[in-house]
Backbone of each chain as ProteinMPNN parsed JSONL, in Angstrom:
{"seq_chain_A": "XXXXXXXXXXXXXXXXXXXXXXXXXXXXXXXXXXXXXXXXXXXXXXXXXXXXXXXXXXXXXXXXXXXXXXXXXXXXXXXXXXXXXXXXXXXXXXXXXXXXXXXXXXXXXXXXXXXXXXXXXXXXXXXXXXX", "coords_chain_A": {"N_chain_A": [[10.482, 14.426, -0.793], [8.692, 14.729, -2.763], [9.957, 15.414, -4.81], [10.516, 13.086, -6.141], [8.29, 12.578, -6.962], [7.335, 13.831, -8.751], [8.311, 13.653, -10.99], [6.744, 11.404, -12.303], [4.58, 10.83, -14.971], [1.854, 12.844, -15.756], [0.922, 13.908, -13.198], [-0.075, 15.758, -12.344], [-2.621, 15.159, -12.702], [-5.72, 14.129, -11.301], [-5.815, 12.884, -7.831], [-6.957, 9.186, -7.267], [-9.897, 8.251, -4.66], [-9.452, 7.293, -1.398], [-10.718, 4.7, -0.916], [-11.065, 3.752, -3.972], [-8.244, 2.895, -4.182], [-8.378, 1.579, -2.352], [-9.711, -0.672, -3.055], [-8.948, -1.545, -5.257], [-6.327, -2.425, -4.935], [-7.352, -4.583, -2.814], [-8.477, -6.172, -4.935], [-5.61, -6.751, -6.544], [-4.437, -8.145, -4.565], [-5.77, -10.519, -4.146], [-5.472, -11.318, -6.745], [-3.178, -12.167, -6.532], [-1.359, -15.128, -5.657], [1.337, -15.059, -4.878], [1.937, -12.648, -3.161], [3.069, -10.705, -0.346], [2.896, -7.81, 0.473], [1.91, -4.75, -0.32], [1.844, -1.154, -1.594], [-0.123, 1.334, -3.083], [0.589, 4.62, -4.224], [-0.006, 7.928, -4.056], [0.146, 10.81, -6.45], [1.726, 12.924, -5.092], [3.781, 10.909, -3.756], [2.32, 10.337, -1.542], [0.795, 7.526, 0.459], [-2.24, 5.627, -0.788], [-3.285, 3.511, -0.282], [-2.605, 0.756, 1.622], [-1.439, -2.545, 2.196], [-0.643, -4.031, 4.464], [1.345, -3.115, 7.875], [3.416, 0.023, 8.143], [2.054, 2.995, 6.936], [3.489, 5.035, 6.629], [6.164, 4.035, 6.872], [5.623, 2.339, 4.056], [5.739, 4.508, 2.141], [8.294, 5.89, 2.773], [10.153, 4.351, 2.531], [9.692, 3.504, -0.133], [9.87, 5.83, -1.943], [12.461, 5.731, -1.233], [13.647, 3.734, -2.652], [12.672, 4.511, -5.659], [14.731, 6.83, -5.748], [16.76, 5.918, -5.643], [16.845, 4.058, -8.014], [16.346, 5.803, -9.882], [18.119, 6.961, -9.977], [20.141, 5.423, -10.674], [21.641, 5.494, -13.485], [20.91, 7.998, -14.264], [18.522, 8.642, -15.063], [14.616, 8.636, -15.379], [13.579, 5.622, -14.158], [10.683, 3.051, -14.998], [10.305, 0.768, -14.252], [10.765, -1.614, -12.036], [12.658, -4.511, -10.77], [13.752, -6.328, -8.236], [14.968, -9.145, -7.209], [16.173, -10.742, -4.045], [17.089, -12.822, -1.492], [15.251, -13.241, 0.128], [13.012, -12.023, -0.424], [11.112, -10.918, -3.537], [11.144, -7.443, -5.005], [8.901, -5.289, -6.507], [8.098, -2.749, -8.999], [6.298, 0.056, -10.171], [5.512, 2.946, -11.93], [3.133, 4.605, -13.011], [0.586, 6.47, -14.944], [1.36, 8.708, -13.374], [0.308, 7.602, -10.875], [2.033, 5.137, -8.381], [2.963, 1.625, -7.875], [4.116, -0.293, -5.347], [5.212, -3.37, -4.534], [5.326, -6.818, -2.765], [6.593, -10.208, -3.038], [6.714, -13.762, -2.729], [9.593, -15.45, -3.414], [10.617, -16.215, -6.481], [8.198, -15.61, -7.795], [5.897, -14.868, -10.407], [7.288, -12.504, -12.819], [6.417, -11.081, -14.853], [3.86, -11.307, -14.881], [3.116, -9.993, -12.609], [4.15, -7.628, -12.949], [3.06, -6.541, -14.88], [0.002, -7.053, -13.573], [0.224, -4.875, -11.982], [0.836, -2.678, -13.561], [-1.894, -2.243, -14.903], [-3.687, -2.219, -12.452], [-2.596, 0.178, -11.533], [-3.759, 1.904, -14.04], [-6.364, 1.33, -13.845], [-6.921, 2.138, -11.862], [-6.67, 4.929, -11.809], [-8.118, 5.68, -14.104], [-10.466, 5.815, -12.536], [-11.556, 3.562, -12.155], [-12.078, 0.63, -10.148], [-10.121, -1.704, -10.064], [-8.445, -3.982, -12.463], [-10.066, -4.915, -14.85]], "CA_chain_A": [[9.672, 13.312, -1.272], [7.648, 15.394, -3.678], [10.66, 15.325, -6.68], [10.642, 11.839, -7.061], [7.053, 11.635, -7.218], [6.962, 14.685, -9.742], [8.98, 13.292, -12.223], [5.908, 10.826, -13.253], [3.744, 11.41, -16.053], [0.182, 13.683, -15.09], [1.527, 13.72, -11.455], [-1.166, 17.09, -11.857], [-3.936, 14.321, -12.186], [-6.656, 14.475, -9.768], [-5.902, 11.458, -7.265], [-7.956, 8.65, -6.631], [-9.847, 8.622, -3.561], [-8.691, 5.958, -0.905], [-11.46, 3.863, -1.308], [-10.663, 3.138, -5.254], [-7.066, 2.592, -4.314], [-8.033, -0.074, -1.57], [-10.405, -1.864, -3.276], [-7.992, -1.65, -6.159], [-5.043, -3.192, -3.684], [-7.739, -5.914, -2.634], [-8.143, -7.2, -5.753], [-4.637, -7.072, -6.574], [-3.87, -9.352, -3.152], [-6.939, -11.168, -4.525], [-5.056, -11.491, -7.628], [-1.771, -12.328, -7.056], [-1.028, -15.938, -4.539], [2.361, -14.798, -4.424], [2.119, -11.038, -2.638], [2.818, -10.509, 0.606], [2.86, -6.811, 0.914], [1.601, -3.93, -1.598], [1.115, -0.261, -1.373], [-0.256, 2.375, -4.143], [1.012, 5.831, -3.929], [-0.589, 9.195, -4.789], [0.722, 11.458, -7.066], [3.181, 13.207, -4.297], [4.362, 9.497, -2.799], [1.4, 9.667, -0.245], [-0.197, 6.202, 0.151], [-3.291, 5.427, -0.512], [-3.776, 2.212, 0.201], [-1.508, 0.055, 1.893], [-1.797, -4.139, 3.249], [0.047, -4.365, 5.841], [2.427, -2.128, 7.976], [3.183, 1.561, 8.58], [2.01, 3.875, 5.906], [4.572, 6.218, 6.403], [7.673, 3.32, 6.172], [5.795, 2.331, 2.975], [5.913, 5.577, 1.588], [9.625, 6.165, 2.29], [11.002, 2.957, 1.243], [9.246, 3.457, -2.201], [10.896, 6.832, -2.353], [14.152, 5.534, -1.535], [13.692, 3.177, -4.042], [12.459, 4.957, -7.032], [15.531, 7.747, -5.903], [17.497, 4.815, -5.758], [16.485, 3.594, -9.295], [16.752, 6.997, -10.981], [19.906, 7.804, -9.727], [21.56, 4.294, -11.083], [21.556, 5.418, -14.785], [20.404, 9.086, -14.158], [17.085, 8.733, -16.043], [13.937, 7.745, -14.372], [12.235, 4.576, -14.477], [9.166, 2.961, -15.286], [9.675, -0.311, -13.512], [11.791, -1.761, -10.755], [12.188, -5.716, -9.955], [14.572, -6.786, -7.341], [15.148, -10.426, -6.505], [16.539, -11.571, -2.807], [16.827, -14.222, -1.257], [14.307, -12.68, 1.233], [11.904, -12.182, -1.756], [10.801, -10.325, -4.56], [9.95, -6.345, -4.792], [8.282, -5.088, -7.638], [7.814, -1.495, -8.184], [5.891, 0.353, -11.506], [5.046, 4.105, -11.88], [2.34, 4.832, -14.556], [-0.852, 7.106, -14.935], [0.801, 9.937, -12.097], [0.859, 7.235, -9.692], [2.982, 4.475, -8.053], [2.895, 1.016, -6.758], [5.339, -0.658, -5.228], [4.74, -4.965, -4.168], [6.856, -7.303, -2.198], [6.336, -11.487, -3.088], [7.438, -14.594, -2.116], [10.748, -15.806, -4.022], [9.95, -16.952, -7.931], [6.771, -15.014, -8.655], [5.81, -14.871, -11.956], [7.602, -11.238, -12.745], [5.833, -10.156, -16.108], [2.442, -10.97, -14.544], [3.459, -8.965, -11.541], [4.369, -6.055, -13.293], [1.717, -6.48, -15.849], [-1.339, -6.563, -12.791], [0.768, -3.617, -11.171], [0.39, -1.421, -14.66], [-2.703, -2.514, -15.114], [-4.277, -1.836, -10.996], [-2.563, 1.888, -11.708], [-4.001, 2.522, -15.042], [-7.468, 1.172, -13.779], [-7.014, 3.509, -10.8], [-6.251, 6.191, -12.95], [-9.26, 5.841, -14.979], [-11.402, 5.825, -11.762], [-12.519, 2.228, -11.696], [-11.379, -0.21, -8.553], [-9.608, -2.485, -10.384], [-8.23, -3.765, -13.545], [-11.358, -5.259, -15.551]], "C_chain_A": [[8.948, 13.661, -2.571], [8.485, 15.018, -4.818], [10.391, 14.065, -7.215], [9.333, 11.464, -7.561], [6.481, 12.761, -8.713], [7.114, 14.132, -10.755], [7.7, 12.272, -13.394], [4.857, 11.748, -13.734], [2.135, 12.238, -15.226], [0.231, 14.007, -14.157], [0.003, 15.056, -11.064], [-2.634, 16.244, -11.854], [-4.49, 14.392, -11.074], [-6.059, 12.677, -9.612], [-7.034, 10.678, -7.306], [-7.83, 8.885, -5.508], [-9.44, 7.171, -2.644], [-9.322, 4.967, -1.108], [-10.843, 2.804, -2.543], [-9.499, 2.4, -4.538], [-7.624, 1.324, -3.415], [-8.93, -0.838, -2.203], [-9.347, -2.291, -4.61], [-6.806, -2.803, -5.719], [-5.764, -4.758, -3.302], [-8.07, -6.751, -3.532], [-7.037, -7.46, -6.93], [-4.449, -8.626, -5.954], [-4.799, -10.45, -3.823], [-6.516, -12.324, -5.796], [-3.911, -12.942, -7.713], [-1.388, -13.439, -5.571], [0.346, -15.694, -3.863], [2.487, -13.595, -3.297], [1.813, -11.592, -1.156], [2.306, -8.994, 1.708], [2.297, -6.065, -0.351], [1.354, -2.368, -1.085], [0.885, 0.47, -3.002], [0.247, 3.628, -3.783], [0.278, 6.936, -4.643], [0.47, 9.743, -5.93], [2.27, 12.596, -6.309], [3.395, 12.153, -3.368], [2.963, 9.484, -1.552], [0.774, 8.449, -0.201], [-1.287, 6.6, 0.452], [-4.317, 4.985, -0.235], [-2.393, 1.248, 0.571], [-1.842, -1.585, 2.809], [-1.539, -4.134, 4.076], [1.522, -3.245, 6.438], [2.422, -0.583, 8.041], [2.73, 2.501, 7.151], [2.849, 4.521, 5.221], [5.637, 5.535, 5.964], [7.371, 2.762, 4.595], [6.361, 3.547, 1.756], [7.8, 5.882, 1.296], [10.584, 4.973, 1.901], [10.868, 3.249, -0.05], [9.997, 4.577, -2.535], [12.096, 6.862, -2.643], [14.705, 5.078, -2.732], [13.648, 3.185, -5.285], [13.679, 5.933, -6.921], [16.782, 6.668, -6.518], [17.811, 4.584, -7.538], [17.025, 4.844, -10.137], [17.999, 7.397, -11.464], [21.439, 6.891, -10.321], [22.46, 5.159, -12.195], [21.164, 7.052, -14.983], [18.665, 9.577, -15.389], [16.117, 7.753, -15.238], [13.031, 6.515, -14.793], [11.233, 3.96, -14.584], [8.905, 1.647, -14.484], [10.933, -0.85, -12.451], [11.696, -3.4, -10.892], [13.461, -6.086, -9.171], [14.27, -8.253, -6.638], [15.985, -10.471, -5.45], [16.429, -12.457, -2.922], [15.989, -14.372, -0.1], [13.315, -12.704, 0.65], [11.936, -11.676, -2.339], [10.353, -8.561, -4.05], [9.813, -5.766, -6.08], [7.671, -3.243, -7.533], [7.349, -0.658, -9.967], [5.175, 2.098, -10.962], [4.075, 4.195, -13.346], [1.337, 6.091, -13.703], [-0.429, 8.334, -13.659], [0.754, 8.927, -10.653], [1.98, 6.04, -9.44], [2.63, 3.246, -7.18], [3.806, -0.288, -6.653], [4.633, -2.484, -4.147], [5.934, -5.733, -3.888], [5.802, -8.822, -2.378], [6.777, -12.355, -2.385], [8.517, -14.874, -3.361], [10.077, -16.524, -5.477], [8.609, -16.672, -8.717], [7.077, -14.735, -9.964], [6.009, -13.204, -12.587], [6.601, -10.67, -13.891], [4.367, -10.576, -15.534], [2.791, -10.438, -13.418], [3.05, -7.304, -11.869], [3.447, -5.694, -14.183], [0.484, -5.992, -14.982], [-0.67, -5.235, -12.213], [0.301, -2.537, -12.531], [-1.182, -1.314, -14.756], [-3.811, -1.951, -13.631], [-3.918, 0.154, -11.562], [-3.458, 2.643, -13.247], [-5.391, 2.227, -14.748], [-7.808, 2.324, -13.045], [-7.332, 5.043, -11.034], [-7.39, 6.867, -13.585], [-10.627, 6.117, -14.307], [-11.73, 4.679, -11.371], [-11.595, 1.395, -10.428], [-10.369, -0.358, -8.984], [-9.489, -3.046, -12.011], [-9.858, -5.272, -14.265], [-10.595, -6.582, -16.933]], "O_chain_A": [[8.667, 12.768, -3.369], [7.985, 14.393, -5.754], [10.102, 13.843, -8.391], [9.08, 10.501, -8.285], [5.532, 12.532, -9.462], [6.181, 14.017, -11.55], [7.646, 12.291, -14.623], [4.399, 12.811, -13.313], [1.65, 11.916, -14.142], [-0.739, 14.737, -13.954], [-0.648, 15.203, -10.03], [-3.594, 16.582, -11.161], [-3.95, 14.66, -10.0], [-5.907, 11.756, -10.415], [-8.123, 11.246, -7.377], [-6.847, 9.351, -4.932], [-9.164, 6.116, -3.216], [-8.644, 4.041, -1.552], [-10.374, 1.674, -2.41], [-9.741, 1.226, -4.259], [-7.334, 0.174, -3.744], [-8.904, -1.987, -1.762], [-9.077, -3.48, -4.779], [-6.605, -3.88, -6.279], [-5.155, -5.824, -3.391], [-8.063, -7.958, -3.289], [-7.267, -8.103, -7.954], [-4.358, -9.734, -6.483], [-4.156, -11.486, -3.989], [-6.872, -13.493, -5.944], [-3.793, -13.979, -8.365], [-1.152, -12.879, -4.501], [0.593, -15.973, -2.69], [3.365, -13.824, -2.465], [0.962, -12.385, -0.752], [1.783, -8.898, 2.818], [2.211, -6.709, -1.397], [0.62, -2.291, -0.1], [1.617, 0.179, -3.948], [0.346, 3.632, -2.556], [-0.014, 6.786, -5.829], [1.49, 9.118, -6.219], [3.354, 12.884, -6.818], [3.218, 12.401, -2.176], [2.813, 8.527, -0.792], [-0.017, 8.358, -1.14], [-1.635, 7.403, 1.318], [-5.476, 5.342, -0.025], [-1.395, 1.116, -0.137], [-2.407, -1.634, 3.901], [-2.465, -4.28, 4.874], [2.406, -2.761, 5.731], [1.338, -0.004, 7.982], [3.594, 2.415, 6.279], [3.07, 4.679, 4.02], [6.234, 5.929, 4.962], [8.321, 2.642, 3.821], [7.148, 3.411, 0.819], [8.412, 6.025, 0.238], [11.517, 4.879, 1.104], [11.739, 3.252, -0.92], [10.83, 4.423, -3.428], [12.757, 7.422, -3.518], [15.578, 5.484, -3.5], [14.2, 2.394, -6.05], [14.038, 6.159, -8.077], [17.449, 6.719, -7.552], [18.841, 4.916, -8.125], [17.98, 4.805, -10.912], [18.603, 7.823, -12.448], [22.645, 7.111, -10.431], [23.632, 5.482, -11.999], [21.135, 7.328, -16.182], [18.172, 10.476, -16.071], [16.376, 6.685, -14.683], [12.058, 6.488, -15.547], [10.427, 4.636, -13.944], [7.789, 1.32, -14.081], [11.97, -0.204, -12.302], [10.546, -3.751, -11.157], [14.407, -6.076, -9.959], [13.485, -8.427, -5.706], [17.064, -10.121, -5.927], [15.95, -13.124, -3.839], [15.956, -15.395, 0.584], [12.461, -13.463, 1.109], [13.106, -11.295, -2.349], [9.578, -8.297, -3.131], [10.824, -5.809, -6.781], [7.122, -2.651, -6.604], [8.134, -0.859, -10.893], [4.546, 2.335, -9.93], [4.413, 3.862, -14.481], [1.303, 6.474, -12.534], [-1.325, 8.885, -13.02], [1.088, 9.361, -9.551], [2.855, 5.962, -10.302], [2.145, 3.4, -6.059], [4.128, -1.07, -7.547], [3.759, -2.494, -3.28], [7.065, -5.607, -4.356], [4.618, -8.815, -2.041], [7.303, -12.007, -1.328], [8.126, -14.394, -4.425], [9.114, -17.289, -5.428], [8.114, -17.172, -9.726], [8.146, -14.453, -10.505], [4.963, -12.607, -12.843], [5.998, -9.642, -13.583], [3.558, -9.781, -16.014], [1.85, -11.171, -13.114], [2.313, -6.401, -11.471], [3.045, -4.531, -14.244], [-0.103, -4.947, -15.264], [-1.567, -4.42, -11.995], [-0.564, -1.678, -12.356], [-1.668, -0.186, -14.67], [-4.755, -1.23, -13.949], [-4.73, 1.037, -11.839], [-3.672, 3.852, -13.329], [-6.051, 2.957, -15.487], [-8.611, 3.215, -13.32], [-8.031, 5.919, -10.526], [-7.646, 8.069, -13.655], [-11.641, 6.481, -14.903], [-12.219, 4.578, -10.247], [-10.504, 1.771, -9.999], [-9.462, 0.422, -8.692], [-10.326, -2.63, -12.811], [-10.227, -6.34, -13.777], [-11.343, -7.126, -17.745]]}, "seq_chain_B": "XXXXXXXXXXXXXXXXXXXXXXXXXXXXXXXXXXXXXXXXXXXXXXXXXXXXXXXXXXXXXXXXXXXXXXXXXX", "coords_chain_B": {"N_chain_B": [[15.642, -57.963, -29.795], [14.263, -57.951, -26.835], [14.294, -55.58, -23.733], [15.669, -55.98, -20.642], [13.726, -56.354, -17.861], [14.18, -55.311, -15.538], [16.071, -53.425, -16.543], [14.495, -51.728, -17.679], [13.151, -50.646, -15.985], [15.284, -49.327, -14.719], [16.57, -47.76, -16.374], [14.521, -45.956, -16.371], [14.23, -44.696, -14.391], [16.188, -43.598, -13.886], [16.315, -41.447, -16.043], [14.157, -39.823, -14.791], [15.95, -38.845, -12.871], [17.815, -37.311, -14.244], [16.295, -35.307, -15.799], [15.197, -34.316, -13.322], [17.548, -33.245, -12.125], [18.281, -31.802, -14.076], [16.721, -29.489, -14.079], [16.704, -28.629, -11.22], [18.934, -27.164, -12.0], [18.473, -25.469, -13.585], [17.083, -23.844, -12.439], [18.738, -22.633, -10.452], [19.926, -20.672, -11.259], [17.852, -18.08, -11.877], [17.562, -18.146, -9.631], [19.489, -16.512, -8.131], [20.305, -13.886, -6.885], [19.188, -10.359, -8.616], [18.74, -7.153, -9.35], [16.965, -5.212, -11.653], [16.084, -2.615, -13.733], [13.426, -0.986, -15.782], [13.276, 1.064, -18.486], [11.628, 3.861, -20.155], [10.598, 3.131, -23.679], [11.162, -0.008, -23.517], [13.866, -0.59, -22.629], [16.101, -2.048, -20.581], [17.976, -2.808, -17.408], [20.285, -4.311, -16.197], [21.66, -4.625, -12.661], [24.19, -5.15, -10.884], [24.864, -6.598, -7.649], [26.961, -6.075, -6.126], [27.682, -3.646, -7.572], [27.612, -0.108, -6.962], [25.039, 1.422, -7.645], [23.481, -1.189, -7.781], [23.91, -2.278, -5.28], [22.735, -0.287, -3.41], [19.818, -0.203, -4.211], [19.649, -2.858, -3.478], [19.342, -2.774, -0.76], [17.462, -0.775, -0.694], [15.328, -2.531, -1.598], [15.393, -4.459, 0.533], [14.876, -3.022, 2.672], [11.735, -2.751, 2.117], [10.78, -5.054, 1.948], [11.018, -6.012, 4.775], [8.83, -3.957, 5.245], [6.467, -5.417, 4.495], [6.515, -7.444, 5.72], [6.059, -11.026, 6.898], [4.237, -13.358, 4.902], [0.982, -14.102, 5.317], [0.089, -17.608, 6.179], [-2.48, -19.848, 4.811]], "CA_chain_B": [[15.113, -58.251, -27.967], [13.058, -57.097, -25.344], [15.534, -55.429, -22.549], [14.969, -57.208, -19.526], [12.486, -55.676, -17.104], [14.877, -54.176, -14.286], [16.901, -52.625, -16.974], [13.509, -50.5, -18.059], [13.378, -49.543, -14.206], [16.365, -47.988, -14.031], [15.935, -46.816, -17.353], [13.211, -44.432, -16.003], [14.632, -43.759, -12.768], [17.905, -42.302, -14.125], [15.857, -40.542, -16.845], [13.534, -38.759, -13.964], [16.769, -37.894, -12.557], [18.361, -36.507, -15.165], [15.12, -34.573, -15.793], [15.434, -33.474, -11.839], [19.189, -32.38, -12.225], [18.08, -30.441, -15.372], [15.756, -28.687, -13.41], [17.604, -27.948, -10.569], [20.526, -26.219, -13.028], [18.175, -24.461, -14.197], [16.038, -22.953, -10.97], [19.259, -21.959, -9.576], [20.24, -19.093, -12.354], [17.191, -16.823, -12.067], [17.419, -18.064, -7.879], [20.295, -15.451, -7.727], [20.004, -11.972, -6.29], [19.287, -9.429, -9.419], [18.353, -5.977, -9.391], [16.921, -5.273, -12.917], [15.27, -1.887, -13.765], [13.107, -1.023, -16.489], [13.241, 2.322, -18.876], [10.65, 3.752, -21.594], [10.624, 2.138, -24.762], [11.17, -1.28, -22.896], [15.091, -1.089, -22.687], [16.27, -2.563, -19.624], [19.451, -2.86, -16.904], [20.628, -5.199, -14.837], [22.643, -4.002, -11.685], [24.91, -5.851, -9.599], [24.761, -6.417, -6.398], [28.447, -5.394, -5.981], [27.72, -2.689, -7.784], [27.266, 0.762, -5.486], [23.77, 1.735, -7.424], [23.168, -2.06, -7.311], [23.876, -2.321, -3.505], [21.687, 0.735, -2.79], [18.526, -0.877, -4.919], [19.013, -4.032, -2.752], [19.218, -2.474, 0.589], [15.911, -0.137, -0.116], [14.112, -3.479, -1.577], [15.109, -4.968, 1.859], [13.289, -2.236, 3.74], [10.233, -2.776, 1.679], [10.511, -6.572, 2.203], [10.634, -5.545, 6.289], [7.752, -3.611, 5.823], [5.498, -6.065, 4.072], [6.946, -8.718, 6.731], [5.975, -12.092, 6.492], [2.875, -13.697, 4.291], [0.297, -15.212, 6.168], [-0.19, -18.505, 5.206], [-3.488, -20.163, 4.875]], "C_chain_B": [[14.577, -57.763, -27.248], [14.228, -56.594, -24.484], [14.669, -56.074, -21.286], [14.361, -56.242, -18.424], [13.343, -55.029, -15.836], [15.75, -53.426, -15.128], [15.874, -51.244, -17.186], [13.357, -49.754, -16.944], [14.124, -48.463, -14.083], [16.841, -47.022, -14.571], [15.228, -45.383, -16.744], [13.924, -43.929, -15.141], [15.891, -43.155, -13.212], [16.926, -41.426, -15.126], [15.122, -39.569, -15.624], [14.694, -37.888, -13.552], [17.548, -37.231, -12.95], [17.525, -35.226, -15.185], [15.44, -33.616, -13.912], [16.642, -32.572, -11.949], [18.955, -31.437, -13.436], [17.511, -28.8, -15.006], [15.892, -27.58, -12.61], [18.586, -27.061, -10.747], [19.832, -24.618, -13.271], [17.373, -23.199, -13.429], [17.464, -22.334, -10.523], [20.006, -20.841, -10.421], [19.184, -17.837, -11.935], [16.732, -17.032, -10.337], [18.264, -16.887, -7.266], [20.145, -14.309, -7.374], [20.012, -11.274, -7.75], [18.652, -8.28, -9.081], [18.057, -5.413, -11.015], [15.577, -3.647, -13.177], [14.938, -1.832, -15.224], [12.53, 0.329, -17.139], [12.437, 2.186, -19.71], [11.227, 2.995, -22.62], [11.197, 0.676, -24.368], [12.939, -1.78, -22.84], [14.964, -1.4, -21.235], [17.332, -2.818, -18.937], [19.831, -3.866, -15.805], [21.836, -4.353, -14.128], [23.334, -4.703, -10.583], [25.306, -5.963, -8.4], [25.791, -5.717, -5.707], [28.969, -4.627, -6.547], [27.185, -0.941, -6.55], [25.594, 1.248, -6.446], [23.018, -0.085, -6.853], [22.908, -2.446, -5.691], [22.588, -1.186, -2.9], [20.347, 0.176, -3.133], [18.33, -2.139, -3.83], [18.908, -3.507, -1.014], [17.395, -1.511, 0.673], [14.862, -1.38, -0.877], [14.304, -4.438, -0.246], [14.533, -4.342, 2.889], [11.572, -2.668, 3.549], [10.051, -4.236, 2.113], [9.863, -6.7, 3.503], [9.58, -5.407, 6.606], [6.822, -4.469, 5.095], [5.38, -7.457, 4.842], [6.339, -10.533, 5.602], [4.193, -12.49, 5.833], [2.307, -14.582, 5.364], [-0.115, -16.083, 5.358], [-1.264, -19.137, 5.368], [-4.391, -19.012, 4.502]], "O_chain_B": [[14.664, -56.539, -27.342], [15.234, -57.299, -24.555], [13.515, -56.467, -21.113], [14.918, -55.145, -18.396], [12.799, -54.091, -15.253], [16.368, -52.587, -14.473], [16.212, -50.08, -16.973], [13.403, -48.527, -16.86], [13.968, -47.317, -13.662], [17.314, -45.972, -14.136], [15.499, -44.182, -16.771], [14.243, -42.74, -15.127], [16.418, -42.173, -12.689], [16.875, -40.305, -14.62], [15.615, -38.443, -15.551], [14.716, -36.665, -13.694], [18.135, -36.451, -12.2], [17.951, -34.191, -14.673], [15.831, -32.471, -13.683], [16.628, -31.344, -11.862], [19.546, -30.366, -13.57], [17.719, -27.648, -15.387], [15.6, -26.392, -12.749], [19.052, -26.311, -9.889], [20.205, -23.446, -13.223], [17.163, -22.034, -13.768], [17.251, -21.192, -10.115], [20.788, -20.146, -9.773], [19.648, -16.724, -11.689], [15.857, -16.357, -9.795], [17.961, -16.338, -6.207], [19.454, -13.757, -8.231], [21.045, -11.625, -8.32], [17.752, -8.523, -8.278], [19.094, -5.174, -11.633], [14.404, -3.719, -12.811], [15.705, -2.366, -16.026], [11.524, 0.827, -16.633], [12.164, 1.1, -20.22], [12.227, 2.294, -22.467], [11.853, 0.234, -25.311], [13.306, -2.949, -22.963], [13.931, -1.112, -20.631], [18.167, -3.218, -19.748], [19.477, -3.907, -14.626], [22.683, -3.659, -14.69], [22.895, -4.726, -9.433], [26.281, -5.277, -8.092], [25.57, -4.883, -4.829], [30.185, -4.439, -6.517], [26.487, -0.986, -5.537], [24.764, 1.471, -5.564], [22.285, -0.236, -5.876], [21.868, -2.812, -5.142], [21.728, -1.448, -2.059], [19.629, 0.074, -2.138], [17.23, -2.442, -3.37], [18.239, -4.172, -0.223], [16.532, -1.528, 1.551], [13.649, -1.207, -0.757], [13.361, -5.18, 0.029], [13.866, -4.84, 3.795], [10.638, -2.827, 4.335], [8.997, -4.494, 2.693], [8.747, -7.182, 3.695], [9.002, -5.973, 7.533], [5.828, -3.746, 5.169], [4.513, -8.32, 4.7], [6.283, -10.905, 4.43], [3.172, -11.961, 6.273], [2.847, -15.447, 6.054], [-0.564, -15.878, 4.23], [-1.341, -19.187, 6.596], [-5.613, -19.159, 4.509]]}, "name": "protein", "num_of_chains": 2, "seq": "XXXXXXXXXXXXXXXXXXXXXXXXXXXXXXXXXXXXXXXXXXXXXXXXXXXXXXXXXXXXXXXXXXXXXXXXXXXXXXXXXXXXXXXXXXXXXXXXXXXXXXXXXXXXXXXXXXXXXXXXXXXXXXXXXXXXXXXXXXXXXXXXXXXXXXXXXXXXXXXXXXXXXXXXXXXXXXXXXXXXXXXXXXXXXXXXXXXXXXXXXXXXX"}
């Protein structure tokens, strides 16, 4: 689990503590009418805030997913979006960490991925949420 | 001349539905399944579902879907 989460930038950054990340996450959800699910990830894939669901299956989904991603094109990426017909998942690594969001069908993708950079780079910086 | 007053009716009402069928054409393009990742300097890939990284991308965003289950509504 650890490689995929190395590969992002600062990954040696001190984490936030869970707190930040969930208040961070609640005003994401807060944010965004579409989201049904969301987690943040530490710097080695651990969550550190998560909505709904097992911790641990968030954690290794997102792994799969960013291995997934890397491995298309062999270079790793910075953002993920996957449309279904189940819904949307949305998935952005910045700042050392990672967070990965599931919608309803037709969300508005560049403000998605925009509050997703934006929640991690606030995180990042220490503060809850993006300002 | 003036057109006569049920022609302006149906006037509109085929124009809305034109307008509707436009609509519809156009919701069902970006309704399709994509898998689309996104590299530094803002290049970008689309991956096909019936592709084998494509297929793998949509099977681990259907786990995550799983685990975020359904939205509560209200």
């Amino acid at each position: 689990m650890v490689g995929i989460f190395t590969q992002m930038m600062d990954a040696a950054a001190a984490a936030p503590d869970k707190e930040s990340a969930e208040a961070a996450l609640a005003f994401l959800a807060e944010m965004s009418p579409d989201l049904r699910g969301a987690a943040i990830l530490g710097p080695e894939g651990k969550v550190l805030a998560a909505t709904e669901g097992e911790p641990e299956r968030w954690s290794e989904d997102a792994e799969t997913l960013f291995a997934d991603a890397d491995a298309a094109e062999g270079v790793p990426v910075e953002q993920i979006h996957i449309a279904t017909e189940q819904g949307e998942v949305f998935a952005v690594r910045n700042e050392g960490l990672a967070a990965v969001s599931v919608t309803d069908r037709f969300a508005l993708a560049s403000l998605m991925l925009y509050d997703l950079r934006a929640t991690l780079r606030e995180l990042a910086r220490g503060a809850g949420g993006p300002s | 001349m003036p057109p006569k007053p049920h022609r302006v009716l149906l006037d509109r009402v085929s124009g809305y539905a034109d307008e509707a069928a436009a609509f519809m054409r156009r919701r069902r393009v970006p309704s399709r399944p994509f898998a689309r990742l996104y590299y530094p300097h803002g290049r970008s890939a689309d991956h096909a579902q019936d592709s084998r990284s494509g297929a793998e991308l949509f099977v681990a965003a259907g786990r995550l879907i799983e685990v975020a289950g359904k939205r509560q509504k209200g």
